[in-house]
TORKOL-4160 file (C-alpha; in steps of 0.2 Angstrom, whole numbers, padded with zeros to 4 digits, m for minus):
409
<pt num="1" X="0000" Y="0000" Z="0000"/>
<pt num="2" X="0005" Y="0018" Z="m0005"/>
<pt num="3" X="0013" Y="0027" Z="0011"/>
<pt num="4" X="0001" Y="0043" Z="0007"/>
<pt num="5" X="m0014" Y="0030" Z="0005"/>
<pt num="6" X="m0007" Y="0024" Z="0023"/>
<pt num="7" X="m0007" Y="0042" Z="0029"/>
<pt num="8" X="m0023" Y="0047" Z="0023"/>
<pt num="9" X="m0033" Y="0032" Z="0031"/>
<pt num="10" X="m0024" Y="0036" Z="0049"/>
<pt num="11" X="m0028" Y="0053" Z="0049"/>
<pt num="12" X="m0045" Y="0050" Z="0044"/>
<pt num="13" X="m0048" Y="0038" Z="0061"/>
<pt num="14" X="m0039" Y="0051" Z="0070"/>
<pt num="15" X="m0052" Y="0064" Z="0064"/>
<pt num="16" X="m0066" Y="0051" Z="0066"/>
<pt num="17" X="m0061" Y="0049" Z="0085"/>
<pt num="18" X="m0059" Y="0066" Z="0088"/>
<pt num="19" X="m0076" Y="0071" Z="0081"/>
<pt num="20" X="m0084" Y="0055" Z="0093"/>
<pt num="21" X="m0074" Y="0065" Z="0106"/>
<pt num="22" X="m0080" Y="0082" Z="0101"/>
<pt num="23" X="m0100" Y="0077" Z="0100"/>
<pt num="24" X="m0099" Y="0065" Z="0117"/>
<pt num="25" X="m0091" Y="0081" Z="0128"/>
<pt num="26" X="m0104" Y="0092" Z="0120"/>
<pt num="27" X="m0117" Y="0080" Z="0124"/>
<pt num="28" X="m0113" Y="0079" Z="0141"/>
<pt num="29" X="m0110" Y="0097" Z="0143"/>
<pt num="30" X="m0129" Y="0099" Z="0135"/>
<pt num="31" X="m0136" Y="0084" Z="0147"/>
<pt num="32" X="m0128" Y="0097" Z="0163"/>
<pt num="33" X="m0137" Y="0110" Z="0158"/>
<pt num="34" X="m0153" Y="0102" Z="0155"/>
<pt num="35" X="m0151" Y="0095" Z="0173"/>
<pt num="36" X="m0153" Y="0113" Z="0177"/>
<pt num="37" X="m0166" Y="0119" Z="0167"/>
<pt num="38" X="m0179" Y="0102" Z="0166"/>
<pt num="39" X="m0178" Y="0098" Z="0184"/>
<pt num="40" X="m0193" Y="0087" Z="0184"/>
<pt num="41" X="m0185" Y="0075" Z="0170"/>
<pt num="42" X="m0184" Y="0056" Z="0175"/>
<pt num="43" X="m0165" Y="0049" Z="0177"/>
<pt num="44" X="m0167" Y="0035" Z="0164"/>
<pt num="45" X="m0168" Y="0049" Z="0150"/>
<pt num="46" X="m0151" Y="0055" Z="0155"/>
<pt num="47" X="m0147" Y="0035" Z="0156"/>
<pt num="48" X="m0153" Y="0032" Z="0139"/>
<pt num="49" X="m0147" Y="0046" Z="0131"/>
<pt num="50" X="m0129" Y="0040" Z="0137"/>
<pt num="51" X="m0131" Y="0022" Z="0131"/>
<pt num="52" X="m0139" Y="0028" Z="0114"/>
<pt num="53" X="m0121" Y="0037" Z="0113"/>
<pt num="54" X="m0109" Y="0023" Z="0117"/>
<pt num="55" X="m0120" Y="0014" Z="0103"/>
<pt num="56" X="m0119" Y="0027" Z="0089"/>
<pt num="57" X="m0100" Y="0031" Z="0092"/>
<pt num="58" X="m0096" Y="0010" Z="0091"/>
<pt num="59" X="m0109" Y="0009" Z="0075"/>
<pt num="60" X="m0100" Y="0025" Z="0066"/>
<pt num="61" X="m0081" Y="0016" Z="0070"/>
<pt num="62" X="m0088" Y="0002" Z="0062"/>
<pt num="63" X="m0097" Y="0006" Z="0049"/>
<pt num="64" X="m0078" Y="0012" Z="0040"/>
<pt num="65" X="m0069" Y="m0002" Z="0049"/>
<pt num="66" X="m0076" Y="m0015" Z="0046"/>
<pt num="67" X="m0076" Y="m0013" Z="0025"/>
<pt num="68" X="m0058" Y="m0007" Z="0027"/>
<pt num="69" X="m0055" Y="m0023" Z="0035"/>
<pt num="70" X="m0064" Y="m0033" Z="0021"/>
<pt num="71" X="m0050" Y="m0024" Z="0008"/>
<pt num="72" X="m0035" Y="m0026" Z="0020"/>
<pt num="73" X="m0036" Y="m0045" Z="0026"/>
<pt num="74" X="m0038" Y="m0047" Z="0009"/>
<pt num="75" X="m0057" Y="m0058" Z="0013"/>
<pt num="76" X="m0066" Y="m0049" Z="m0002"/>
<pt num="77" X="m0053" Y="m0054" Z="m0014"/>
<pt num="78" X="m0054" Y="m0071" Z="m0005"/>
<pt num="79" X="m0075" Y="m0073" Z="m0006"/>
<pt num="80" X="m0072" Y="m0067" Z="m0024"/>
<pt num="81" X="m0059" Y="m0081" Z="m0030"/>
<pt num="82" X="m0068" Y="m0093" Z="m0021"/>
<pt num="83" X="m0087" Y="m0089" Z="m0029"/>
<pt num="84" X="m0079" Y="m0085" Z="m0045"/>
<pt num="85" X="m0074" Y="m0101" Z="m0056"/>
<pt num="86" X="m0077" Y="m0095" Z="m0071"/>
<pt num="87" X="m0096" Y="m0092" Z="m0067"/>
<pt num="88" X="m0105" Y="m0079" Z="m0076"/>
<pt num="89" X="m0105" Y="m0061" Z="m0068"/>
<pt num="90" X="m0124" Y="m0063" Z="m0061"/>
<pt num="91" X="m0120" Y="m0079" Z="m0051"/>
<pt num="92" X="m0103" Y="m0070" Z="m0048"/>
<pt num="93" X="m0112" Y="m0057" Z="m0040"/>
<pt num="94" X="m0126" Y="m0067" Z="m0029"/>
<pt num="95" X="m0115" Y="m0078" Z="m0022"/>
<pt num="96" X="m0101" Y="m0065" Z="m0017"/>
<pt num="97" X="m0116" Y="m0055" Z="m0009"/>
<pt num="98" X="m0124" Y="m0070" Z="m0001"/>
<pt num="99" X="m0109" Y="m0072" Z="0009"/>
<pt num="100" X="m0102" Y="m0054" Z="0012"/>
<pt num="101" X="m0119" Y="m0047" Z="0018"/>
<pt num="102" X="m0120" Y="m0063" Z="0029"/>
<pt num="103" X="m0106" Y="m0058" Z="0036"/>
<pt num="104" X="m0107" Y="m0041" Z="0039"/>
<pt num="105" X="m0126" Y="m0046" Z="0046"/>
<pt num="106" X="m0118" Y="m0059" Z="0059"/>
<pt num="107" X="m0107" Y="m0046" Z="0065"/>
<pt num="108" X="m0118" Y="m0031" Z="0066"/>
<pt num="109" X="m0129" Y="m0043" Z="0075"/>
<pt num="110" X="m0123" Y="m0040" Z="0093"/>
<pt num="111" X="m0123" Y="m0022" Z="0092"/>
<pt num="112" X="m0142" Y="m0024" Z="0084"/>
<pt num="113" X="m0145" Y="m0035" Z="0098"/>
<pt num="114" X="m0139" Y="m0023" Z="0112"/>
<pt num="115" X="m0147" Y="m0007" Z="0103"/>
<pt num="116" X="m0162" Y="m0013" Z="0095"/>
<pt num="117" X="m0170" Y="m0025" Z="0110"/>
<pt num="118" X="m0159" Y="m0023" Z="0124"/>
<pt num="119" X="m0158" Y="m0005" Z="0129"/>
<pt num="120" X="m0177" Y="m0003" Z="0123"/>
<pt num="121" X="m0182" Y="m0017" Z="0138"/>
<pt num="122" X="m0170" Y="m0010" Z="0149"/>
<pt num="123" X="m0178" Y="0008" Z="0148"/>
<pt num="124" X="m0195" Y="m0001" Z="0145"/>
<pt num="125" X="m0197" Y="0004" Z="0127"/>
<pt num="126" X="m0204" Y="m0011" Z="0121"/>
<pt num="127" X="m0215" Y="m0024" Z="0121"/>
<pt num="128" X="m0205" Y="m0033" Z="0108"/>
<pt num="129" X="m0202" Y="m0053" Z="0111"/>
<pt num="130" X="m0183" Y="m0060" Z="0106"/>
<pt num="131" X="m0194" Y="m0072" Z="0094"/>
<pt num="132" X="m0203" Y="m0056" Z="0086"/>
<pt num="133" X="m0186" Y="m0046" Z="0086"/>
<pt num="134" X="m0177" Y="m0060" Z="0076"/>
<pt num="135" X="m0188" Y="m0060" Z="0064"/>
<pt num="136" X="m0192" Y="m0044" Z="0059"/>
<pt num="137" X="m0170" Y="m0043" Z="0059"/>
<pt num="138" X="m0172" Y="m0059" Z="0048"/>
<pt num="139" X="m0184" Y="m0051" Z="0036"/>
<pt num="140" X="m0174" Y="m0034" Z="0035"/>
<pt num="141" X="m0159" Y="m0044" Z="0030"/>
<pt num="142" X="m0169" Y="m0053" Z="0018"/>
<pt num="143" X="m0178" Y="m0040" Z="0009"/>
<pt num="144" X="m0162" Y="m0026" Z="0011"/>
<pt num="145" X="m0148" Y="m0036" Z="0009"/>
<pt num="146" X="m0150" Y="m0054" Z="0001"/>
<pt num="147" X="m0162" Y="m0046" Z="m0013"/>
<pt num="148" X="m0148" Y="m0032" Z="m0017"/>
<pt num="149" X="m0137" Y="m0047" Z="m0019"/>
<pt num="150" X="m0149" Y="m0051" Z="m0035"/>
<pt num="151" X="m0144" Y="m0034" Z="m0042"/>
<pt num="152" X="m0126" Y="m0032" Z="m0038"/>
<pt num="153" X="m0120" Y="m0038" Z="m0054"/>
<pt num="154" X="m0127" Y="m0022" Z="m0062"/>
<pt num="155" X="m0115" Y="m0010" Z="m0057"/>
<pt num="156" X="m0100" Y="m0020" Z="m0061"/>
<pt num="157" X="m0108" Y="m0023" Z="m0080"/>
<pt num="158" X="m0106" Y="m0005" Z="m0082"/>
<pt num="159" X="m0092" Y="m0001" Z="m0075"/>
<pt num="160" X="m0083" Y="m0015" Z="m0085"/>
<pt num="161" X="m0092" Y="m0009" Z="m0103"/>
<pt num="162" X="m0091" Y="0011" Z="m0097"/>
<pt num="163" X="m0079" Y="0014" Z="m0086"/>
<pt num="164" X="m0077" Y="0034" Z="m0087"/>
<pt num="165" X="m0096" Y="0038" Z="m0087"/>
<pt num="166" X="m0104" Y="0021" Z="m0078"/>
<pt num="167" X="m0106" Y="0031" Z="m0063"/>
<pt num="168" X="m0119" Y="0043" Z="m0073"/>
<pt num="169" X="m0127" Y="0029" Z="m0082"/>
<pt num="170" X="m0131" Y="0020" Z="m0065"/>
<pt num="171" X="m0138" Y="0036" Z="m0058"/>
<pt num="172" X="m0149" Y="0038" Z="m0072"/>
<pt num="173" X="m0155" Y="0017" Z="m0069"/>
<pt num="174" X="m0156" Y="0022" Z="m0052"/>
<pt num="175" X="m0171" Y="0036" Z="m0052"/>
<pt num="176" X="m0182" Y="0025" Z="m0057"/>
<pt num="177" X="m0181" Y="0012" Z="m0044"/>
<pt num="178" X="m0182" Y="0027" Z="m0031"/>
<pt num="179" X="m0198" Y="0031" Z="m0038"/>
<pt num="180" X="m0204" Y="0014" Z="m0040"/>
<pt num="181" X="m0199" Y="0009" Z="m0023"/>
<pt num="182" X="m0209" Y="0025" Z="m0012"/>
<pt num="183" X="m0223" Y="0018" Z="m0024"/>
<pt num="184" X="m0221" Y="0002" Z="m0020"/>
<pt num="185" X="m0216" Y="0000" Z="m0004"/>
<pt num="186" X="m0233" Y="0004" Z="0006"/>
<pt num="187" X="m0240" Y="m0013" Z="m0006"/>
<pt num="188" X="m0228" Y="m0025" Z="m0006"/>
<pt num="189" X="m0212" Y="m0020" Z="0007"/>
<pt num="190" X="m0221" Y="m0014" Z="0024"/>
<pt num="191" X="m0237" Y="m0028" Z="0026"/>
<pt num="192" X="m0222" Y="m0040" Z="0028"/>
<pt num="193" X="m0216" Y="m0033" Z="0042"/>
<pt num="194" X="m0233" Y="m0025" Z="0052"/>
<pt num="195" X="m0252" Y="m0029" Z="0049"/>
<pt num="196" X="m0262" Y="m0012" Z="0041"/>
<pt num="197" X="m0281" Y="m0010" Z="0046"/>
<pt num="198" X="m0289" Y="0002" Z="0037"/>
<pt num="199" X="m0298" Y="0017" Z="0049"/>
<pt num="200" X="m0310" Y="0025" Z="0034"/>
<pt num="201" X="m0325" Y="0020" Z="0043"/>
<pt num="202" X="m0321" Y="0021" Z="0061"/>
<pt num="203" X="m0324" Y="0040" Z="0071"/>
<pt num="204" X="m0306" Y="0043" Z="0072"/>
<pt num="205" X="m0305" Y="0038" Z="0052"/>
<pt num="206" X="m0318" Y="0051" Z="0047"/>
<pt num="207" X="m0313" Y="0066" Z="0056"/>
<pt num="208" X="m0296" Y="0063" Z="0047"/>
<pt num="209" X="m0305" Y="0062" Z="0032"/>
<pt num="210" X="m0313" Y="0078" Z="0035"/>
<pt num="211" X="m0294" Y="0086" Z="0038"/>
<pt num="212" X="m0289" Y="0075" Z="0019"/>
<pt num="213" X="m0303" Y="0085" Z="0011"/>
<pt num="214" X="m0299" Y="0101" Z="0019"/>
<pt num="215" X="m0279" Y="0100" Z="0012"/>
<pt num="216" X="m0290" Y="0093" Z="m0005"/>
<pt num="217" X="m0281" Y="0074" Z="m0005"/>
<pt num="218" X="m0296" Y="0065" Z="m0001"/>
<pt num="219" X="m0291" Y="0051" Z="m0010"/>
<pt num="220" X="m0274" Y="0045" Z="0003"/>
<pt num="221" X="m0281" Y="0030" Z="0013"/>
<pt num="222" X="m0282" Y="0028" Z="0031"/>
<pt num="223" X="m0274" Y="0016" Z="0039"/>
<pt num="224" X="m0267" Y="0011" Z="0059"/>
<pt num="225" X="m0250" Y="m0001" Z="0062"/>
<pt num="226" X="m0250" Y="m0015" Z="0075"/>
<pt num="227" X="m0231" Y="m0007" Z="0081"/>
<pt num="228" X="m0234" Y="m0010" Z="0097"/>
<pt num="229" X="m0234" Y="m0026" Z="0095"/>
<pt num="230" X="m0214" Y="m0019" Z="0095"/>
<pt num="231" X="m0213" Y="m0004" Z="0102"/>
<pt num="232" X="m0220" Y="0007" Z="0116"/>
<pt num="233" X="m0216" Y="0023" Z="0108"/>
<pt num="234" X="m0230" Y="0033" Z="0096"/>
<pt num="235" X="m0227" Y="0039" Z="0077"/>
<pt num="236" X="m0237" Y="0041" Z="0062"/>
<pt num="237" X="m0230" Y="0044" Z="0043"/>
<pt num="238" X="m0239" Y="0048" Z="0027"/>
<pt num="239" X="m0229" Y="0038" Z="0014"/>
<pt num="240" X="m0231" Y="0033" Z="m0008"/>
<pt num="241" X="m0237" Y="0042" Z="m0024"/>
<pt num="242" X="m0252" Y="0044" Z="m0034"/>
<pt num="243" X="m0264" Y="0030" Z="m0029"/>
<pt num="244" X="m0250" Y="0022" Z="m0016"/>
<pt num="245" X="m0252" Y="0036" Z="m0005"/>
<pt num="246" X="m0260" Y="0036" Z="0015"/>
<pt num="247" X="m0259" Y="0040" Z="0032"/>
<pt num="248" X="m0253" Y="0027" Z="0043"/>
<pt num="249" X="m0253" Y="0030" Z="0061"/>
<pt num="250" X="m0246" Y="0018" Z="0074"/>
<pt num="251" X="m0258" Y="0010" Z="0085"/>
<pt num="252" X="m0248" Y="0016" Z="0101"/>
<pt num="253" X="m0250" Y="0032" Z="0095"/>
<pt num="254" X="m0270" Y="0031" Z="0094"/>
<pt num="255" X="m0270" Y="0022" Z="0110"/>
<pt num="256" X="m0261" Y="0036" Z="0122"/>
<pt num="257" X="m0266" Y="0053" Z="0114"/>
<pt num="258" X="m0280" Y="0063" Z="0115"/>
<pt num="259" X="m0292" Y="0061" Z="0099"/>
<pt num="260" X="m0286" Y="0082" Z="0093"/>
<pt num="261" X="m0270" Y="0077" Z="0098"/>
<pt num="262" X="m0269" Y="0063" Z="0084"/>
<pt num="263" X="m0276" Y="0075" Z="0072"/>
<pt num="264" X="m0264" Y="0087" Z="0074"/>
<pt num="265" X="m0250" Y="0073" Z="0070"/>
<pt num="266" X="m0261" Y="0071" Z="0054"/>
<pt num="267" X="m0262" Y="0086" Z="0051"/>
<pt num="268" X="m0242" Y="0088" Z="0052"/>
<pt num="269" X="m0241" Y="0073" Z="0040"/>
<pt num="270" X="m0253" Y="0079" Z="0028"/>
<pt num="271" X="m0242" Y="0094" Z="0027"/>
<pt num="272" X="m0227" Y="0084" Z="0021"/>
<pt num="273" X="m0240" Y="0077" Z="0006"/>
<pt num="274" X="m0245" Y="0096" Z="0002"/>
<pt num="275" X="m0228" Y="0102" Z="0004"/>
<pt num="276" X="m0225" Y="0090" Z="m0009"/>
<pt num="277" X="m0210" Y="0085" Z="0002"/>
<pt num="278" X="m0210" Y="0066" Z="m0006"/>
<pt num="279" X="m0210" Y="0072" Z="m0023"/>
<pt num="280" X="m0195" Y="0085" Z="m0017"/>
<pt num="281" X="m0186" Y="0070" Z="m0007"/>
<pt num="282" X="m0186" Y="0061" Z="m0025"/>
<pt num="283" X="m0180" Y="0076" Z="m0033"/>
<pt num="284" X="m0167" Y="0078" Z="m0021"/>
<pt num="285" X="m0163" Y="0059" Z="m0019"/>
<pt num="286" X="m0160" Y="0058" Z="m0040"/>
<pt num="287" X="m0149" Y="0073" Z="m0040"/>
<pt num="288" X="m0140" Y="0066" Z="m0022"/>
<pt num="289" X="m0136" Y="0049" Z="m0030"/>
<pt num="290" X="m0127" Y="0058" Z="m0046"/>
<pt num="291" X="m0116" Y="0067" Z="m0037"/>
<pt num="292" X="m0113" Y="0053" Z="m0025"/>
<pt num="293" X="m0107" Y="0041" Z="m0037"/>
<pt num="294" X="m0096" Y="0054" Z="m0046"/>
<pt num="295" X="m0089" Y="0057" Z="m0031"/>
<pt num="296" X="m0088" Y="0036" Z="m0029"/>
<pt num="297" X="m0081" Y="0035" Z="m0042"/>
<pt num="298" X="m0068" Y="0047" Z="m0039"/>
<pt num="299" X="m0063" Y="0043" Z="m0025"/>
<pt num="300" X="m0061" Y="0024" Z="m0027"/>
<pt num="301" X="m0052" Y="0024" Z="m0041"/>
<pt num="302" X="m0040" Y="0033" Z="m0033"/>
<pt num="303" X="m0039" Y="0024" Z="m0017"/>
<pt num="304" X="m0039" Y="0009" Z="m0030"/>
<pt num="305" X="m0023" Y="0017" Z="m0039"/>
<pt num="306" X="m0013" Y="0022" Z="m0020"/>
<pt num="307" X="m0017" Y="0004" Z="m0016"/>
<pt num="308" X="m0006" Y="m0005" Z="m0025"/>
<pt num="309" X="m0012" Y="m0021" Z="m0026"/>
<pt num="310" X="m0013" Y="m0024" Z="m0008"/>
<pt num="311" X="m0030" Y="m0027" Z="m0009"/>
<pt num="312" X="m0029" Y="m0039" Z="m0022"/>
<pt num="313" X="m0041" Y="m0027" Z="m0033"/>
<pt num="314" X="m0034" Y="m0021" Z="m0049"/>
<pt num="315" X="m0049" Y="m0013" Z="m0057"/>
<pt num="316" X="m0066" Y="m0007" Z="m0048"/>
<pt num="317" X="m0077" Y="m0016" Z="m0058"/>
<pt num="318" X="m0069" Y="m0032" Z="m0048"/>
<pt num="319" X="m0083" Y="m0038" Z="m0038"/>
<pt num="320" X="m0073" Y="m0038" Z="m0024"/>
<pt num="321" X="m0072" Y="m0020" Z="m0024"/>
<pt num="322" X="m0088" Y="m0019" Z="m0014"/>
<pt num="323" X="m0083" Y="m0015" Z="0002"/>
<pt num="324" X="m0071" Y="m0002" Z="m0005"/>
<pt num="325" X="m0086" Y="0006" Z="m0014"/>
<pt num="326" X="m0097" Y="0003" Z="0003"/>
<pt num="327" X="m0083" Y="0012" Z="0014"/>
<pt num="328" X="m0083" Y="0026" Z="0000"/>
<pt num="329" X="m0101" Y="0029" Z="0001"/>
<pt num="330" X="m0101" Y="0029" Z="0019"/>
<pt num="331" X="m0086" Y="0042" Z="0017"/>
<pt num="332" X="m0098" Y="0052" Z="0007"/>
<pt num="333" X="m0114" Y="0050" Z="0017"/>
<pt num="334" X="m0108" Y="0056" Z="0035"/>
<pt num="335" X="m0099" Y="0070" Z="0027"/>
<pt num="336" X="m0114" Y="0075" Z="0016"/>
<pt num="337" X="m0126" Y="0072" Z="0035"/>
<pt num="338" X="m0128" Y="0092" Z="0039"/>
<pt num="339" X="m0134" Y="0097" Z="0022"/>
<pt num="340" X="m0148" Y="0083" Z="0021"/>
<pt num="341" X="m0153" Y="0082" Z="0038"/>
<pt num="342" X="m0154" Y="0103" Z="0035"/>
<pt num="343" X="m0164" Y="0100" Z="0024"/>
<pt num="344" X="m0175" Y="0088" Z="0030"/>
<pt num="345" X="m0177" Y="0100" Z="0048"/>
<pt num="346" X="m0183" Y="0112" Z="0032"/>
<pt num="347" X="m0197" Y="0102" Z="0028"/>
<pt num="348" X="m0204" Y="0097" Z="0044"/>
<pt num="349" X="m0204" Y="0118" Z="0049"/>
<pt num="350" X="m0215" Y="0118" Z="0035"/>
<pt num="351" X="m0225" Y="0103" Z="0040"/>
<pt num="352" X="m0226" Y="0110" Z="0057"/>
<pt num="353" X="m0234" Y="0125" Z="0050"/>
<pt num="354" X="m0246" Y="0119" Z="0040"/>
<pt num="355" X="m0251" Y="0107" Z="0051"/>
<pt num="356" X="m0256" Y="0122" Z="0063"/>
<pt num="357" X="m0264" Y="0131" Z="0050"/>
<pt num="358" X="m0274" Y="0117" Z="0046"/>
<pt num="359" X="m0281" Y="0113" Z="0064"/>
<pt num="360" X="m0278" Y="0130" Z="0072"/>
<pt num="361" X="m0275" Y="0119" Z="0088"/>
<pt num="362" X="m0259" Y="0127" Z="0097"/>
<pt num="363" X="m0261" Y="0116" Z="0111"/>
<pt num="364" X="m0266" Y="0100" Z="0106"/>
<pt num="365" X="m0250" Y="0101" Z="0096"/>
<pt num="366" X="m0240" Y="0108" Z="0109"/>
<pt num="367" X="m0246" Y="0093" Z="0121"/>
<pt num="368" X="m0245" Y="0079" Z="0106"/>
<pt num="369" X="m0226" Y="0085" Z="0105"/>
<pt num="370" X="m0221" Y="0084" Z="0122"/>
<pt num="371" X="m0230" Y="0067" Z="0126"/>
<pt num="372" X="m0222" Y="0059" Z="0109"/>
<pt num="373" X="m0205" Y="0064" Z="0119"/>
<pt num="374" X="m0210" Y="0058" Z="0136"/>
<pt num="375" X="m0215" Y="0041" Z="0131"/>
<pt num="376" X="m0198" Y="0037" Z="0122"/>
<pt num="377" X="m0188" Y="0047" Z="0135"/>
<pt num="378" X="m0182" Y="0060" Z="0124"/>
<pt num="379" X="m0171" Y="0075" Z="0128"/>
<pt num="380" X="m0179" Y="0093" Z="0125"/>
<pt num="381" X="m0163" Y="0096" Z="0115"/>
<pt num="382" X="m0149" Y="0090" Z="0109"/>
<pt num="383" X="m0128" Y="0097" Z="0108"/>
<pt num="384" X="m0128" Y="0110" Z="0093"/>
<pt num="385" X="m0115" Y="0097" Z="0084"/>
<pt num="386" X="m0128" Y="0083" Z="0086"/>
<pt num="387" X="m0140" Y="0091" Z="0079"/>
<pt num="388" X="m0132" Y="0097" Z="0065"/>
<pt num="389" X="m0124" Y="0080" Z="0059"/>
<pt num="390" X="m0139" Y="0070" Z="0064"/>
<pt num="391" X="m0159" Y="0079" Z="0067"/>
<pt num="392" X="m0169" Y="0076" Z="0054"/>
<pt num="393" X="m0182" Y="0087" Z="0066"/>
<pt num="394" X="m0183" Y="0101" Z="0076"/>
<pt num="395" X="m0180" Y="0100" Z="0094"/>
<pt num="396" X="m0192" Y="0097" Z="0108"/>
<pt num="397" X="m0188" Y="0115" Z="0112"/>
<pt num="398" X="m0189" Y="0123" Z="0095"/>
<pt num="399" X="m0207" Y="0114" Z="0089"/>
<pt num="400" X="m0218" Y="0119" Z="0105"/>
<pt num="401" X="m0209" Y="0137" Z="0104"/>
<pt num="402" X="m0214" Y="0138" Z="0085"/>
<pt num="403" X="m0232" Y="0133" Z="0089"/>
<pt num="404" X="m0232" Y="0146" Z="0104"/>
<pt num="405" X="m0227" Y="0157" Z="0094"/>
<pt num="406" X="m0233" Y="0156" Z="0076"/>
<pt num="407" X="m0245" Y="0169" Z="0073"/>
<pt num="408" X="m0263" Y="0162" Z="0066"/>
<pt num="409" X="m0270" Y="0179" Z="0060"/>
């Protein structure tokens, strides 16, 4: 391996731990102060809030180890000579991602374990059994990681016939499936995981309807989630396109709010649909995933070219590249965090404001918002840095102040 490509990857860890350094000292500062100002919060938020912090600095250390790893001990180019014998590059590529993801699901699986089912029984977050949580983490890795292996040999097709430009051509492949996936995905992807009752026709289902017509998108569907079968925690979402689209609100959320205080949650997710914030995330998702696999592209063939070898990867469309394009993209992504999560805080402001100017209900939406927080055991607030890199909402602190404040004449 190249000295500078040596360099480069030991100072990149070195900022990596820093930053984990910087955000945990500002989170704790922030948790002190808190102290202070929220005297009446319970001590397992604080707890929580710590042990939800060990877990995001292990999973962020991991997510660039663990490919680097895969390239370094030389195991991709391993998997890759054993799968390859001559087969075609489809079979090439299921077989190679049959056994990498496999792999990298195994040994996530521990952290998952600890984060997912442990923590969330420990601060009594869940009503989750250990035979419910394996399998909804069965069917995840099914349907995320062992269909993508179907796929895989794409990609490498492209770059092998186009290997200046296959990075355009792939995002061009690419808009499409986003598209046909958010349409998709409340048909065929979600009912595996959760069972979907429609609500048309019960009280609760008509007065949203009422709210639908109002915002002039009568035709979404209604629909409650059994998640707490999972979870103790409330939610609801509006998801899909044209005829795909709905309102799905999570059974725990009917089950421990106040009848205007589920409407105004409507009313916020509606906002998202009038907003057109899913046709905007599409928009910006398409143009995202150019840039980023520009940006891949340039950056692992240059990595490729400092390596010398030592990966026992010559050219990137090698199959066993994959964790040098993973560790690439996960580059890319946390440095690209603050400008989508920016944006995404954007889009719920606007959410936020049309929901109250759909329901005129400050306090319904005031109360909805602190009790969504006080069930999961969140903090008012967050350090500035943690925010920045990682809130796709508002603060606690910043939503009930907007609906305080937000002038309704």
């Amino acid at each position: 391996m190249n000295s500078k490509l040596k360099l480069i990857i030991i100072l990149f860890f070195i900022f990596l731990l820093a930053f984990i350094g910087g955000v945990l000292v500002s989170e704790y500062i922030n948790m002190s102060k808190i102290r202070t100002e929220y005297p009446d919060l319970p001590e397992n938020a604080y707890n929580l809030r710590k042990d939800s912090l060990k877990v995001w600095a292990i999973r962020l250390v991991l997510q660039f180890l663990i490919p680097l790893l895969f390239l370094t001990s030389r195991l991709s180019y391993r998997i890759r000579y054993y799968v390859d014998n001559n087969r075609s590059l489809f079979f090439t590529g299921l077989l190679y991602g049959i056994i990498f993801f496999t792999i990298m699901f195994l040994v996530n699986l521990p952290l998952d374990y600890y984060s997912s089912f442990y923590l969330k029984h420990k601060y009594g977050l869940s009503n989750q059994t250990f035979g419910r949580w394996i399998e909804v983490a069965l069917k995840s890795f099914l349907i995320n990681d062992l269909a993508t292996s179907f796929f895989i040999f794409i990609p490498f097709y492209l770059m092998y016939r186009s290997p200046k430009i296959w990075w355009l051509q792939l995002s061009f492949l690419a808009i499409p499936v986003i598209i046909f996936m958010v349409f998709i995905s409340p048909f065929v992807i979600d009912p595996i995981f959760n069972k979907y009752t429609s609500m048309e026709n019960e009280k609760l289902g008509r007065q949203i309807t009422e709210l639908l017509q109002e915002a002039n998108i009568q035709d979404a569907k209604i629909y409650k989630v059994d998640k707490s079968r999972d979870t103790k925690t409330m939610n609801a979402y509006m998801t899909g396109i044209f005829h795909s689209k709905r309102i799905v609100l999570w059974d725990t959320t009917i089950n421990n709010l106040e009848e205007k205080e589920v409407l105004s949650i409507t009313a916020h997710e509606i906002g998202h649909y009038v907003k057109g914030h899913i046709w905007k995330n599409i928009i910006f998702s398409s143009l995202g995933t150019v840039l980023l696999l520009f940006l891949v592209y340039i950056t692992a063939t240059w990595i490729l070219n400092l390596s010398n070898g030592t990966f026992g990867i010559r050219k990137l469309h090698d199959i066993a590249a994959i964790p040098l394009l993973i560790l690439v993209l996960n580059f890319y992504s946390f440095i690209g965090s603050p400008i989508t999560n920016y944006l995404s805080r954007e889009m719920e402001i606007e959410a936020d404001t049309y929901e109250i100017m759909l329901t005129r209900d400050r306090e319904s939406a005031i109360s909805a918002m602190e009790k969504l927080y006080k069930e999961s055991l969140g903090l008012p607030r967050p350090s500035n840095i943690f925010k920045i890199w990682y809130y796709t909402h508002p603060t606690l602190e910043e939503r009930v102040d907007f609906y305080r404040n937000y002038p309704l004449d």
